[in-house]
N, C-alpha and C positions, 0 to 999 in steps of 0.2 A: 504494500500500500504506500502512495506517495502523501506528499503532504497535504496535496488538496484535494484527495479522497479523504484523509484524516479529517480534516477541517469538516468538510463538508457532509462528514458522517456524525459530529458532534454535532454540529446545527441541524440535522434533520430529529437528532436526538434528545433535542432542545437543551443542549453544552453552551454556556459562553463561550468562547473561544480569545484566548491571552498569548502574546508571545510574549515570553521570559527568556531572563539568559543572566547568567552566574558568572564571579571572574575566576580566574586559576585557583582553582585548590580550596574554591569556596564549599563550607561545609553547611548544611541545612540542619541544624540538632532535629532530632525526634518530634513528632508533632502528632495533632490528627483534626480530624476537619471533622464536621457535620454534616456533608457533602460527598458526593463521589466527583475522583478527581481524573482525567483522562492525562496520558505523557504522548507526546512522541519527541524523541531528541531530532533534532534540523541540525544540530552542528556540535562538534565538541564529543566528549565522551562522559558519562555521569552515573555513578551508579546510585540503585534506588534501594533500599533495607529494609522491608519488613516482615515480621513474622520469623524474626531467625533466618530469611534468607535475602541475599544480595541480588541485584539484577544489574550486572551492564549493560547502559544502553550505549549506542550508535549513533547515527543519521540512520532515521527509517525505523528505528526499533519505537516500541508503544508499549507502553502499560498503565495498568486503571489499581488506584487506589481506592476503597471500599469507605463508608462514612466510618468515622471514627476507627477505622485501621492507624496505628501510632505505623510511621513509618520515618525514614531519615533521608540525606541526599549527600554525597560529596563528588563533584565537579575534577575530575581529573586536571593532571596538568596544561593538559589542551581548554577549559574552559569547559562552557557549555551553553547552547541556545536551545529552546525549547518553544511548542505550539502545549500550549495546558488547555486542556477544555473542566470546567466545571459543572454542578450540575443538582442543584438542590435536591434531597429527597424528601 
């Protein structure tokens, strides 16, 4: 899936749709939302942590955070830019 299959799959899904983007080495501590959260990485490398396990993303890679899932983030040395879709439940 490319970016604007991603995008345009959030908004049929009624997602806001935000691009974000982190500097080197940026870390995101633990968190968790009341929300479900959609990823897809556009640039950069970032892995995502919950639930005791890690995801690296890519360009092109996606994944969905559940509401109140505690999850974490850190921004490899390359940085990271991201398409977030949000999505009240």
């Amino acid at each position: 899936m490319n970016q604007q299959e991603f995008e345009a799959g959030l908004l049929r899904e009624g997602y806001q749709v935000f691009l974000g983007g982190m500097g080197v080495n940026a870390v995101i501590p633990k968190h968790g939302h009341d929300m479900v959260e959609r990823y897809m990485a556009i640039g950069g490398e970032m892995i995502i942590a919950q639930d005791g396990n890690a995801q690296i993303m890519g360009p092109g890679d996606s994944s969905t955070v559940g509401p109140n899932d505690r999850h974490a983030g850190h921004l490899r040395a390359s940085g990271g830019k991201l398409r977030k879709g949000i999505c009240t439940v």
